[in-house]
C-alpha positions as CSV (number, residue, x, y, z in Angstrom):
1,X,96.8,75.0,88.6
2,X,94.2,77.7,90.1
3,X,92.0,76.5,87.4
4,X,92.2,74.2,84.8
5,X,89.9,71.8,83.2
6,X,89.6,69.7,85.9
7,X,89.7,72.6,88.7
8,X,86.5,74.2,86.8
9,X,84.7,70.5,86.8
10,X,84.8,70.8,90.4
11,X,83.4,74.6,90.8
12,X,80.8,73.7,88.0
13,X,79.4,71.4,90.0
14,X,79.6,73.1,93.2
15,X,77.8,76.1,91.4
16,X,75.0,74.0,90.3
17,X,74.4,72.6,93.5
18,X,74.1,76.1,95.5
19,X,73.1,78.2,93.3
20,X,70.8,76.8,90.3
21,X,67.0,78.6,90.4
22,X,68.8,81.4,92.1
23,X,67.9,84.8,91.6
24,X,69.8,87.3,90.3
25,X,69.4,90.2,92.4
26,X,72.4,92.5,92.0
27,X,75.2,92.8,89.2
28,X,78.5,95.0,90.2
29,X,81.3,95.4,88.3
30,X,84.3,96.7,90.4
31,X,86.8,96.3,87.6
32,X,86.9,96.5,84.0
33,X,87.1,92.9,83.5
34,X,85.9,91.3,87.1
35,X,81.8,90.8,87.8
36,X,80.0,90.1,90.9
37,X,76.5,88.5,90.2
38,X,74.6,88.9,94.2
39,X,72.7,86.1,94.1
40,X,69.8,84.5,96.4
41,X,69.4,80.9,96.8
42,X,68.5,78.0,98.6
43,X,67.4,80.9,101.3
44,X,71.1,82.3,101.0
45,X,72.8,85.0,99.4
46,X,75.6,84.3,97.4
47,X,78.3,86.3,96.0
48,X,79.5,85.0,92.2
49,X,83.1,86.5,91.1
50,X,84.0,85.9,87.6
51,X,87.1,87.6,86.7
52,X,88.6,87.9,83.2
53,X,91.8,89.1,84.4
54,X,94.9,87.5,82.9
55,X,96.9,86.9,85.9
56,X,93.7,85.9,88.2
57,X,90.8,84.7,85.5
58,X,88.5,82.1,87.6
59,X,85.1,82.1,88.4
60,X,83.8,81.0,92.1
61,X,81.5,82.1,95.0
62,X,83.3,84.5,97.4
63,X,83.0,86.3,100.7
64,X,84.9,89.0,100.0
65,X,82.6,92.2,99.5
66,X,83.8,94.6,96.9
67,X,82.0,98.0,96.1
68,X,80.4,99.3,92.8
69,X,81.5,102.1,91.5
70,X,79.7,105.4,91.5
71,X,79.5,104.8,87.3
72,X,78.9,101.9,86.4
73,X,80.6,100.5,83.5
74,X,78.8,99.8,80.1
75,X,79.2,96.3,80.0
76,X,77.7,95.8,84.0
77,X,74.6,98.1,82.5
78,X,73.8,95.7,79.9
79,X,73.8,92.9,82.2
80,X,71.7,94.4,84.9
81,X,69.0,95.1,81.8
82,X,69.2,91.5,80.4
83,X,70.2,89.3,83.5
84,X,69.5,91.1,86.2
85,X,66.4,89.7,88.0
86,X,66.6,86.6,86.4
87,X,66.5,82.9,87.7
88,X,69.8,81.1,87.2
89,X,69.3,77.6,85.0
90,X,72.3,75.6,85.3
91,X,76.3,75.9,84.2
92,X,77.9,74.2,82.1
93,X,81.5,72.9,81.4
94,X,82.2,72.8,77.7
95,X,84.4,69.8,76.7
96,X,85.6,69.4,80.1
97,X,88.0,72.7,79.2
98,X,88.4,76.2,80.5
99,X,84.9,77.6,79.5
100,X,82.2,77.9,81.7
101,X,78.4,78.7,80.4
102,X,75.9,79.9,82.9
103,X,72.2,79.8,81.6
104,X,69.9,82.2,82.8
105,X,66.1,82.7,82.4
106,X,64.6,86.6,82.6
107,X,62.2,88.6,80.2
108,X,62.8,90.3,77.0
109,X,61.7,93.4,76.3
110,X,57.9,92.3,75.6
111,X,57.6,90.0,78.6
112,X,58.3,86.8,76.8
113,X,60.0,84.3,78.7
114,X,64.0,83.9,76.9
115,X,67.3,82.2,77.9
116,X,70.5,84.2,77.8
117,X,74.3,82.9,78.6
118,X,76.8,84.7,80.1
119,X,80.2,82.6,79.0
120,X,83.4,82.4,81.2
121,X,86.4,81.9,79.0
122,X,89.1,81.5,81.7
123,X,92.8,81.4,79.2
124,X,95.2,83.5,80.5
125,X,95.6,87.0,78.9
126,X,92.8,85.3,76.2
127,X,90.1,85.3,79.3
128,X,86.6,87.1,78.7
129,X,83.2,87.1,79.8
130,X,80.3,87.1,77.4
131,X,76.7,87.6,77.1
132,X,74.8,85.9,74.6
133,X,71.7,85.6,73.4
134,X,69.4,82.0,73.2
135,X,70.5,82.1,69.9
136,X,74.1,82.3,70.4
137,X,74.4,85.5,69.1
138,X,76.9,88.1,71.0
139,X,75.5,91.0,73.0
140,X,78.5,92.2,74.3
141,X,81.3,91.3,76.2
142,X,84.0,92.4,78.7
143,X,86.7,92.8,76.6
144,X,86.0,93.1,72.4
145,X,88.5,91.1,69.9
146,X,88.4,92.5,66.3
147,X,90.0,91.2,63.5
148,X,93.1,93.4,64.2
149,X,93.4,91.4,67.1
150,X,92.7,88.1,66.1
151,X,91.8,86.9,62.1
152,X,90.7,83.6,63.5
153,X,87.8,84.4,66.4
154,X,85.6,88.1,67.0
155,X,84.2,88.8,69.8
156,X,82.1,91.8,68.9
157,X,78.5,92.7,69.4
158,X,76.0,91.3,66.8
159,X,78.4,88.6,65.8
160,X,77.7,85.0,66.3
161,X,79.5,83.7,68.9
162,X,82.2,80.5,68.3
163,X,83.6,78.7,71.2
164,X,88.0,78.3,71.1
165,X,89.2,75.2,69.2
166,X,90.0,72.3,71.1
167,X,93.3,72.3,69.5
168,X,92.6,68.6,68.8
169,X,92.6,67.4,72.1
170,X,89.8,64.8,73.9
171,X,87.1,65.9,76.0
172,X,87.5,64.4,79.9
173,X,83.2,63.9,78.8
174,X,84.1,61.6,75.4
175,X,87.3,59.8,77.1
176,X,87.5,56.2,75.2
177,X,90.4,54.0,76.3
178,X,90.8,53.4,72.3
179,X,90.9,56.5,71.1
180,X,93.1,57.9,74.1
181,X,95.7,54.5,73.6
182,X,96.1,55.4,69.8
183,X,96.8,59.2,71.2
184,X,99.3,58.1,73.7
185,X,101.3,56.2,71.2
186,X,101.9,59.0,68.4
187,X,103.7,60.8,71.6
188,X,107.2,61.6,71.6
189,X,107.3,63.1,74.9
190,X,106.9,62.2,78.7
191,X,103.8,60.3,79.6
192,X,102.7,63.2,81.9
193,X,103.5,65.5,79.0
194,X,101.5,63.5,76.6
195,X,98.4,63.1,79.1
196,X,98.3,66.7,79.3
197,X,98.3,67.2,75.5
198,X,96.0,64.8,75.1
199,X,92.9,65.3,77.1
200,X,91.1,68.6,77.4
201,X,91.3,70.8,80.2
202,X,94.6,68.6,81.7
203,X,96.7,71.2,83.1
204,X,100.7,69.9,83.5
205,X,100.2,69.7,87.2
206,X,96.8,67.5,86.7
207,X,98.7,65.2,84.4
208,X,101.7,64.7,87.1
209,X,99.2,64.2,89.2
210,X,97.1,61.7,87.2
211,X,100.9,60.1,86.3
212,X,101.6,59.7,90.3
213,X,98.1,58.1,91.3
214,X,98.4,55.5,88.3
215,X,102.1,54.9,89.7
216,X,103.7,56.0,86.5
217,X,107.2,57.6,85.8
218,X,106.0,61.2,84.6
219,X,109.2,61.4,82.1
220,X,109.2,58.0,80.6
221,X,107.9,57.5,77.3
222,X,104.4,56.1,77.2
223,X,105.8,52.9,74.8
224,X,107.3,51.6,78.2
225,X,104.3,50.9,79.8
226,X,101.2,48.8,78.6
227,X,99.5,51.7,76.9
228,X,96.1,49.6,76.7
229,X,96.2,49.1,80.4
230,X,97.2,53.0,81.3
231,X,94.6,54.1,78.7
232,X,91.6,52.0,81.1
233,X,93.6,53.3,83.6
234,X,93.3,56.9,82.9
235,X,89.6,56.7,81.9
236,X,88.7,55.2,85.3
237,X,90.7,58.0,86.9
238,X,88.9,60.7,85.0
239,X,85.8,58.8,85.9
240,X,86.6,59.2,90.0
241,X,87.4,62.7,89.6
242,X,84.1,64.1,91.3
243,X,84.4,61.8,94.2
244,X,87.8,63.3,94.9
245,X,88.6,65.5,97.5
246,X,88.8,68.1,99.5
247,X,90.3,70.8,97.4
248,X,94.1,72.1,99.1
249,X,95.7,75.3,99.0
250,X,99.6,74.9,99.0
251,X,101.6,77.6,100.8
252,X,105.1,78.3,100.0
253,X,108.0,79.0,102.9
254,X,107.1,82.3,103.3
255,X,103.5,82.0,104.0
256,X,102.4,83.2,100.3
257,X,100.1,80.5,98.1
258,X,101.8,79.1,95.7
259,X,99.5,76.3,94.2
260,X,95.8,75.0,94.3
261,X,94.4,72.4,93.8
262,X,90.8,70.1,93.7
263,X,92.1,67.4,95.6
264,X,95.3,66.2,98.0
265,X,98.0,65.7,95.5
266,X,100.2,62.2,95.5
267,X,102.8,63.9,93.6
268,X,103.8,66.3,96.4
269,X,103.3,64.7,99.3
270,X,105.8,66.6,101.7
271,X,103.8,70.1,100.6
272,X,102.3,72.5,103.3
273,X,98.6,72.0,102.2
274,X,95.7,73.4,103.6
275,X,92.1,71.5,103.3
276,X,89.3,73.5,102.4
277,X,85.6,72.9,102.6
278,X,85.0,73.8,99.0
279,X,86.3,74.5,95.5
280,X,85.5,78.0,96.3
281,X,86.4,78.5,99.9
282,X,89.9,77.3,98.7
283,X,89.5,79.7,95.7
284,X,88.5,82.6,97.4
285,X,91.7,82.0,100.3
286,X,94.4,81.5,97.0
287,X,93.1,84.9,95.3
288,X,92.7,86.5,98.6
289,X,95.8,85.6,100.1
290,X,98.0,85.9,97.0
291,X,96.1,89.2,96.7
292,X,97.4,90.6,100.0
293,X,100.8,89.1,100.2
294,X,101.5,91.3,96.5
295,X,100.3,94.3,98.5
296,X,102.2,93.5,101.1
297,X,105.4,93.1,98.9
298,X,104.2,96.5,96.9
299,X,104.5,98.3,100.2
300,X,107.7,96.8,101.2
301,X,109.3,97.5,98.4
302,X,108.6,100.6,98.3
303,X,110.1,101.6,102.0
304,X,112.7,98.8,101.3
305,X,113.5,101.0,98.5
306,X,113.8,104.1,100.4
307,X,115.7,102.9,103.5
308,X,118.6,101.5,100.7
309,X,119.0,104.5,99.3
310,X,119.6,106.4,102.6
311,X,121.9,103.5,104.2
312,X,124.0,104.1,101.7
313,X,123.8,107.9,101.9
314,X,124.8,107.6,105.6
315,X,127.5,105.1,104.9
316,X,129.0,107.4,102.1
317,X,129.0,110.0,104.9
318,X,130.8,108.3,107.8
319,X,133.3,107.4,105.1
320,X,133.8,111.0,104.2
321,X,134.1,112.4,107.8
322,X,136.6,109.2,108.9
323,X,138.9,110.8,105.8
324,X,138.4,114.6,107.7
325,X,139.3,112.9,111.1
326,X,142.7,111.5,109.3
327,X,143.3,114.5,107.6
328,X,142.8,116.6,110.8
329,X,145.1,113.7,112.8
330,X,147.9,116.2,111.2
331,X,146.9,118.7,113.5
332,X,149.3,118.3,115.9
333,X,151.8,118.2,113.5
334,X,150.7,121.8,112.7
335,X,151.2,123.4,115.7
336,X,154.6,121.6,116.4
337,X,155.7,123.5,113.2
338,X,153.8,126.8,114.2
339,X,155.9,126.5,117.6
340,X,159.5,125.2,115.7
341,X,159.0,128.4,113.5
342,X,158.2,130.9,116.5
343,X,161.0,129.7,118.8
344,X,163.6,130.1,115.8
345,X,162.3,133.5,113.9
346,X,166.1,135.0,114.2
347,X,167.4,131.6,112.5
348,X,165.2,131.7,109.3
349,X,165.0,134.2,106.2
350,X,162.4,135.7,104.8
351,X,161.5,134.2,101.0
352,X,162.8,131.1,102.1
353,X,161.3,127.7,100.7
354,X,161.2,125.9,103.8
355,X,164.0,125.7,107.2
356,X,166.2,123.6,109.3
357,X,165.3,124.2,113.2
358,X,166.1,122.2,116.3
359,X,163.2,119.7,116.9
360,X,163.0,121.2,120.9
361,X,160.0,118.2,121.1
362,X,162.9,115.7,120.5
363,X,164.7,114.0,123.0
364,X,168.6,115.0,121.2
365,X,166.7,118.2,119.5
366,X,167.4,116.2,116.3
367,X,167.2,119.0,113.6
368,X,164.2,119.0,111.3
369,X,162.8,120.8,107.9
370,X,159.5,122.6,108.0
371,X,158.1,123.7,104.5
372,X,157.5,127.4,104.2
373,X,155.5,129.3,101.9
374,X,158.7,132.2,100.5
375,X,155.9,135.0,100.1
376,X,155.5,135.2,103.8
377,X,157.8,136.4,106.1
378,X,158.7,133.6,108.9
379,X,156.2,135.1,111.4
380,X,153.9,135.0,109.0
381,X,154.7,131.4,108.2
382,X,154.4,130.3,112.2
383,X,151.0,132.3,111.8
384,X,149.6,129.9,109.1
385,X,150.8,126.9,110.7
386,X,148.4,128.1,113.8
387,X,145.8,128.7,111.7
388,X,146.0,125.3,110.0
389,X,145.9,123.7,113.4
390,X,143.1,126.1,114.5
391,X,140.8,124.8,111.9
392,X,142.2,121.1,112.0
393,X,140.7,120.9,115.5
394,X,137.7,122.3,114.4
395,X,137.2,119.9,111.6
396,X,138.2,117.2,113.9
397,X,135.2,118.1,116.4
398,X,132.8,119.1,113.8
399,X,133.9,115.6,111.9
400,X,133.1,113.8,115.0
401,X,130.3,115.4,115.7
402,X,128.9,114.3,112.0
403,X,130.0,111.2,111.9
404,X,128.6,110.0,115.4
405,X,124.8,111.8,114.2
406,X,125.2,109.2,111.0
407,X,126.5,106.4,112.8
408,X,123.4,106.7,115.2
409,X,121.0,107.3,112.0
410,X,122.5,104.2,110.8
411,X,121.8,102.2,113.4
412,X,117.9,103.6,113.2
413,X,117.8,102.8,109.8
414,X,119.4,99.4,110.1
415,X,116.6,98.8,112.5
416,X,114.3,99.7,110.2
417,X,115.9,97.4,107.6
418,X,115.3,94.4,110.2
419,X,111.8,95.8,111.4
420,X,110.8,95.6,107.6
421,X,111.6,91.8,107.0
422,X,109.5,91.1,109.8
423,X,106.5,92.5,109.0
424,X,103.7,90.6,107.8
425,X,100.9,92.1,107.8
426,X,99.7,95.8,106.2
427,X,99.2,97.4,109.7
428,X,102.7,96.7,110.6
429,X,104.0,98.3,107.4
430,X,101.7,101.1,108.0
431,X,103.5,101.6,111.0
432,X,107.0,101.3,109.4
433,X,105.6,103.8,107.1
434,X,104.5,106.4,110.0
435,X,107.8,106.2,111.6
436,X,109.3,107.2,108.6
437,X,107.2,109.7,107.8
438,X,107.9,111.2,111.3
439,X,111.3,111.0,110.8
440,X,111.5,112.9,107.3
441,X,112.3,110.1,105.3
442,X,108.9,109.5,103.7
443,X,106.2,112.4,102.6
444,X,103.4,112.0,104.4
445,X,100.3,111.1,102.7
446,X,97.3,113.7,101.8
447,X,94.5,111.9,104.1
448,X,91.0,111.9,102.5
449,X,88.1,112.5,104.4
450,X,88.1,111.1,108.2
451,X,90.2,107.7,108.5
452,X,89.5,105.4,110.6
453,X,91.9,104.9,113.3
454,X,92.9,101.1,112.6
455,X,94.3,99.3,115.9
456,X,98.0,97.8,116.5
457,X,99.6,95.6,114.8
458,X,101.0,92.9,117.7
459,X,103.9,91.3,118.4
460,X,104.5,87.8,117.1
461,X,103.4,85.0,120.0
462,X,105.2,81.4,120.5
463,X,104.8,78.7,122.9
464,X,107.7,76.4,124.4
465,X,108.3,73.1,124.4
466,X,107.5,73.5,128.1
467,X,104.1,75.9,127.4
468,X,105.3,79.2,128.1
469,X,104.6,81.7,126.1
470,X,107.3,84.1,124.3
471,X,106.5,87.1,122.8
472,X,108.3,88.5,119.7
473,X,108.6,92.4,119.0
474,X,107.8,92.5,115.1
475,X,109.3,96.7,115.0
476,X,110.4,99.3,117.4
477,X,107.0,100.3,118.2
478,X,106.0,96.8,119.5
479,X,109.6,96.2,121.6
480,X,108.9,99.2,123.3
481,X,105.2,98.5,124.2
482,X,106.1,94.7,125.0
483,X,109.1,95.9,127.1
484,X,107.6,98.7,129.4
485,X,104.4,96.8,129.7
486,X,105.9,93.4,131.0
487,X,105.9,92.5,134.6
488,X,109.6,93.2,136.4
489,X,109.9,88.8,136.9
490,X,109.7,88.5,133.1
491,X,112.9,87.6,130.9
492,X,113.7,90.3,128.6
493,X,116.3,89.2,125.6
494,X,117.8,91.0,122.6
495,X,120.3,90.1,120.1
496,X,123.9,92.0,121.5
497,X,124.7,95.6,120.0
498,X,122.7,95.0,116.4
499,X,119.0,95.9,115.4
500,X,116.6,93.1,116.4
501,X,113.7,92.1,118.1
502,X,112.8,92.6,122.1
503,X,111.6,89.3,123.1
504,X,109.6,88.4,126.4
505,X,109.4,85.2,128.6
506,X,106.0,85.6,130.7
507,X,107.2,83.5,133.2
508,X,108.6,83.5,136.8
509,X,110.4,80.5,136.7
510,X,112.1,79.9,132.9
511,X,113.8,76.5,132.3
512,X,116.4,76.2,130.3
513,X,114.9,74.5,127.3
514,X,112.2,77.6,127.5
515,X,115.5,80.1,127.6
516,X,117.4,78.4,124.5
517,X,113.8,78.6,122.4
518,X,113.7,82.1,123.1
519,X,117.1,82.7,122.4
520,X,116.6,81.0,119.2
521,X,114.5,83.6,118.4
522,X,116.0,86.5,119.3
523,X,118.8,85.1,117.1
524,X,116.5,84.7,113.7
525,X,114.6,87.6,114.3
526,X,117.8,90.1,114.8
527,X,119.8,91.8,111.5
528,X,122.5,88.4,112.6
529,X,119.9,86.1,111.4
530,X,122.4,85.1,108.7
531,X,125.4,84.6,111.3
532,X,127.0,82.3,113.5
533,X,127.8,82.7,117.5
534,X,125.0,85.8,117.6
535,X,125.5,87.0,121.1
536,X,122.1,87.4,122.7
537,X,121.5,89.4,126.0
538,X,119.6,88.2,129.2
539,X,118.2,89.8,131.9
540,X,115.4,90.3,134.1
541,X,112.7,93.4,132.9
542,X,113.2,95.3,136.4
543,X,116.9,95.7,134.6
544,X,115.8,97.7,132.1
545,X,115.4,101.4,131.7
546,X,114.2,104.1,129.2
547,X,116.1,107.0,129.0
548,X,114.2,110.0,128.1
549,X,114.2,111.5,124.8
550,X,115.9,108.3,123.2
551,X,114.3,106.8,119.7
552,X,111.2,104.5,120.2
553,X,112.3,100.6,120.8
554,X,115.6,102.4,122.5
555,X,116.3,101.0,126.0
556,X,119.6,100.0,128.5
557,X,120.1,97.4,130.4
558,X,122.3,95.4,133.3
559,X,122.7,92.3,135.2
560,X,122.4,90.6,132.2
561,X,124.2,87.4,130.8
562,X,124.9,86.5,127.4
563,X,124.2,83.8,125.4
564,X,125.6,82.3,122.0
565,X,123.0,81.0,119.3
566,X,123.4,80.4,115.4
567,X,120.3,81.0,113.9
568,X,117.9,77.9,112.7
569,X,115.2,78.3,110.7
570,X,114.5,74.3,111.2
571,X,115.0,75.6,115.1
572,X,112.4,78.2,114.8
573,X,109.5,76.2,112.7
574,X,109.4,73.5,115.4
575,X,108.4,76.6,117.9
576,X,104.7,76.6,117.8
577,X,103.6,79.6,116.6
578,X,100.6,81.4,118.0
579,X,100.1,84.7,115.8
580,X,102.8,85.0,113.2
């Protein structure tokens, strides 16, 4: 519920407490259907996004800086000229629903003092913002509706503006425990269904939520409960909604937002929810957050994409040069016939279609047929069979050869498979990306203008049950920079002949409960993740060498023991986690 009815009560009043008799002192519009309104106030400048977008539509302040374009659009034009400079009024919810009106006060044309609105309709693909004038009348709008679009409600300059039906639900500002009882009734559904088709600006997730507090089954019919008593009930909830608090971000298992919300929720109470000091601080982490993790998918995808494709152009390979290795497994066979046929020229004919000969590599010189071709002669015949071994043994090196260059691309790109589900930041796909690019898999970009050099993405850190910390490698880049730079005391580890993560104990002394955390790790972070008995190496860094002109992360090792651990996620969460 990023923001529902009761989502926006909270921002609207936020809003009017930081930013009413603000000035307006900047209006941006970075895309076609977002605005940024630069705002100072209370001896603070604030930054208001209001987005019409239909995946993100919200309004809230933010931190995040985004630049104007070098044109600006139409629609940001006409509200510099109208709004721009102007004091803010106040906002105001409309029927406790989606729709936000912000009242600002600035000069007309002549220098008379006038009111104009700019309206946040926050509905999904529906959203827009609009400006209006005091008299309600449109002046334009972010995104125009004609009566191809919609018979029922234009949004087009010069047109009055109309506000979207209520579809017949109650205001949260008009609640009456009669009314809402009488509503309740005539429902055939759930009573957290019928709550949320009831009142306006009740969100499913807001009516669960209302259904939990009030300790009521969210699927049972509201005729089992004393509807009089749940209608007071809800009223009085509605009522406390402004004391609530604070507002919570929910975050899914893999570290993406998943929900928001104004308040702690009673209906999830085993959720991963993060407080926030505002409606808009936990606004602005959602959208940010959310924001980066689709990047961050976009870009993995994309390489993801790319390394699939050649795994399985590399396995298609070995599996053509194992069938040139079994073909060319008949090469002995070939010169044993070459050999047969030389010994035994005075025994065969010429246009014969194959001959008898004594097998001389028997050990009773067991007779044997070899197949001849009739239009050679049987020189000629002992001939081809050389030839066929000739180039049978050069298929079997050259076979090798191939298969051995694929097999060792493999592994590369396997570890680039497991490098890639690690990463969880854009830096450390950026560096995926490089190596790629390096190695030929990728184009390389066309760079624009001098880029700045960003730093190093680092390696995950953990600390032990015992507080010592463990450092992850999150690609091959980081292994090989946590390896070489580790002192020679340190415990190295690394999951057993399989892609995975170089992982470092920076500590003398290591007990065992330290050793099996680590191992844990090495385990979950290592392409076994998903099997069981993963055999994980142990030794000491002073073990471990580079040898030159090997691929980055490469490295070989002795003394070492081995350990073997069946990956836990469980195992892993209850490692506290320094940087992820």
């Amino acid at each position: 519920m990023p923001m529902d009815g009761v989502m926006l009560g909270f921002i609207t009043r936020e809003l009017n407490a930081k930013l009413k008799d603000g000035r307006i002192d900047k209006v941006i519009q970075p895309e076609r259907d977002e605005i940024h309104l630069l705002i100072r106030a209370q001896g603070q400048n604030q930054r208001l996004v209001m987005s019409a977008s239909a995946n993100s539509a919200r309004v809230h302040l933010t931190d995040e800086i985004q630049s104007a374009p070098m044109d600006p659009p139409m629609f940001c034009m006409l509200l510099r000229k109208y709004i721009g400079g102007g004091r803010v009024q106040g906002f105001r919810q409309i029927d406790g629903d989606r729709i936000l009106e912000m009242d600002v006060s600035s000069l007309s044309e002549l220098g008379d003092p006038v009111i104009r609105t700019l309206v946040i309709e926050i509905m999904g693909r529906h959203s827009n913002i609009v400006l209006l004038t005091g008299g309600r009348t449109i002046i334009d709008a972010a995104r125009h509706i004609n009566e191809t679009l919609s018979r029922v409600r234009q949004i087009e300059p010069g047109l009055p503006y109309e506000r979207p039906p209520l579809q017949g639900k109650i205001s949260m500002d008009a609640l009456n425990a009669g009314i809402l009882a009488d509503r309740l009734r005539s429902a055939d559904t759930g009573i957290a269904r019928a709550i949320s088709k009831t009142i306006s600006g009740f969100s499913p997730q807001a009516a669960e939520e209302a259904a939990a507090v009030l300790g009521l089954n969210p699927d049972l019919s509201p005729d089992f409960y004393d509807v009089d008593a749940v209608a007071r009930d809800l009223c009085a909830y509605v009522a406390s909604l402004p004391e609530r608090g604070p507002c919570v971000v929910l975050f899914g298992e893999s570290g993406s937002p998943k929900d928001i919300y104004p308040f702690p929720q009673a209906h999830l109470p085993d959720a991963e929810m993060r407080r926030c000091a505002s409606p808009s601080e936990a606004l602005d982490l959602f959208f940010r957050e959310r924001n980066l993790h689709e990047r961050l998918n976009q870009h993995i995808s994309g390489i993801a994409h790319v390394l699939k494709n050649n795994i399985e152009r590399c396995e298609k390979k070995i599996a053509i040069q194992e069938d040139a290795l079994r073909n060319a497994a008949r090469m002995d066979e070939y010169k044993k016939r070459g050999e047969l046929i030389q010994g035994n020229l005075y025994m065969i004919e010429k246009g014969a279609k194959s001959a008898t000969v004594p097998d001389y590599y028997s050990e009773n010189c067991e007779p044997i047929e070899i197949p001849l071709d009739e239009a050679l002669s049987p020189a000629q015949n002992a001939q081809r069979y050389f030839k066929l071994y000739q180039k049978a043994r050069g298929a079997q090196r050259l076979a090798a050869e191939q298969k051995q260059k694929a097999e060792d691309e493999l592994l590369w790109l396997y570890q680039m498979e497991d490098d890639l589900r690690k990463c969880s930041d854009l830096r450390g796909v950026e560096e995926l990306r490089e190596m790629m690019v390096n190695a030929g898999y990728i184009r390389k970009k066309e760079s624009k203008g001098n880029k700045r050099k960003e730093l190093p993405s680092q390696p995950m850190r953990f600390l032990s049950s015992d507080g010592i910390e463990i450092e992850v490698g999150k690609n091959a880049i980081q292994n090989e920079n946590l390896t070489m730079h580790a002192a020679g005391y340190e415990t190295w580890l690394h999951a057993q002949k399989m892609p995975g993560s170089h992982v470092i104990i920076h500590a003398e002394q290591v007990p065992q409960s330290t050793l099996d955390e680590a191992a844990m790790l090495a385990a979950y972070y290592s392409k076994g993740v998903n099997s069981s008995g993963v055999p994980i190496d142990v030794t000491l860094r002073r073990y471990i060498k580079k040898p030159g002109g090997t691929p980055v992360g490469f490295v070989i090792y002795t003394h070492q023991k081995t350990l073997y651990i069946t990956p836990d996620e469980t195992a892993v969460r209850k490692i506290r986690c320094l940087v992820p």
